[in-house]
C-alpha positions in Angstrom: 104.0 85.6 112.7 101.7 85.6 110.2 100.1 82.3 108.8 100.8 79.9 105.5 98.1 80.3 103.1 96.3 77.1 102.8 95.7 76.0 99.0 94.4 73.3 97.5 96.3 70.8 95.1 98.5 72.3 92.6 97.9 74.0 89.6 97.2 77.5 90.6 98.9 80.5 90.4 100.6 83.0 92.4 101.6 86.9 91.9 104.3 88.2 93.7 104.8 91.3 94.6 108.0 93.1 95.8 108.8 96.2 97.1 110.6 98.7 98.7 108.7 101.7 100.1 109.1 105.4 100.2 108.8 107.2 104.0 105.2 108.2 102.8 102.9 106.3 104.7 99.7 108.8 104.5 97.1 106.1 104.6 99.0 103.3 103.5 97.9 100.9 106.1 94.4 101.9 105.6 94.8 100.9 102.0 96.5 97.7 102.7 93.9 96.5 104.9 91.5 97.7 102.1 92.6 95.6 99.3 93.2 92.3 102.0 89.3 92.8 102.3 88.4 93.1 98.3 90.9 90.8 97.5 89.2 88.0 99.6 86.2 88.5 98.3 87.3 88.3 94.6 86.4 84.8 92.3 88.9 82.8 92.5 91.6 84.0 95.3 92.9 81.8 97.8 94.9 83.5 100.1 97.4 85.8 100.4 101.0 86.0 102.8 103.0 88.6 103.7 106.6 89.9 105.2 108.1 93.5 105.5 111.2 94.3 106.5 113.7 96.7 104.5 112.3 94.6 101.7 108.3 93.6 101.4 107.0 90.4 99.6 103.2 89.8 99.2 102.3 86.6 97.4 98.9 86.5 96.7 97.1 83.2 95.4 94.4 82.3 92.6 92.6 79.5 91.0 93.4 80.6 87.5 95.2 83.7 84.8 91.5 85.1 84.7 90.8 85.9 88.3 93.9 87.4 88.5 93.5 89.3 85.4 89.9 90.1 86.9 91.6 91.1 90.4 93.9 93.3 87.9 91.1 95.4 86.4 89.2 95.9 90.1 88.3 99.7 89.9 89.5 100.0 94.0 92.5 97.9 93.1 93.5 100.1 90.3 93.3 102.9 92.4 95.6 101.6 94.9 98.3 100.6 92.2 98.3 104.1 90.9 98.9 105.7 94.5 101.9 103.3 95.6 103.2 104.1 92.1 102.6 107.9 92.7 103.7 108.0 96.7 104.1 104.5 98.6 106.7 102.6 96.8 110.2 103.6 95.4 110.8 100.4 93.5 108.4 97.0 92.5 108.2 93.8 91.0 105.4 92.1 89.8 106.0 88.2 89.0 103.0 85.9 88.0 103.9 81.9 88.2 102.2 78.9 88.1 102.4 77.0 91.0 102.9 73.0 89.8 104.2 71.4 93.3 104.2 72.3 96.4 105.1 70.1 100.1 105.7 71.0 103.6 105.0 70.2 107.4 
């Protein structure tokens, strides 16, 4: 099971990202791992979950529109968005919100 990402009092924002993906998985998972590690170390995110099944949801959360913007524009990132466009994914959706309540246990 993987964990709830802690974040501080709304506002911030989240990007969600869902997907379906192709049977191409050469280096995928090397990849995904990849952009978990620049991603944490980018101004301005705060964590990140993640489910796959038939269907795959990352949501992925930042302090502002700029660091995700900035996050947008990382060189590796870019890279990585052209290859799943190219081999990893056969459909996506991108959605940015911002994120004014939140509650839970």
């Amino acid at each position: 099971m993987s964990d709830i990402a802690k974040t501080p009092e709304p506002p911030y924002y989240a990007v969600i990202f869902s997907s379906h993906r192709t049977e191409d998985d050469d280096g995928y998972g090397k990849m995904a791992d990849r952009m978990l590690e620049l991603a944490e170390r980018q101004p301005g995110f705060l964590g990140v979950e993640s489910v796959r099944e038939e269907l795959g949801i990352t949501v992925s959360y930042w302090e502002s529109q700029e660091s995700i913007s900035q996050w947008r524009r990382n060189a590796e990132h870019r890279e990585a968005q052209r290859l799943g466009r190219q081999k990893w994914y056969s459909s996506f959706r991108v959605r940015v919100a911002k994120v004014e309540r939140e509650y839970g246990i």
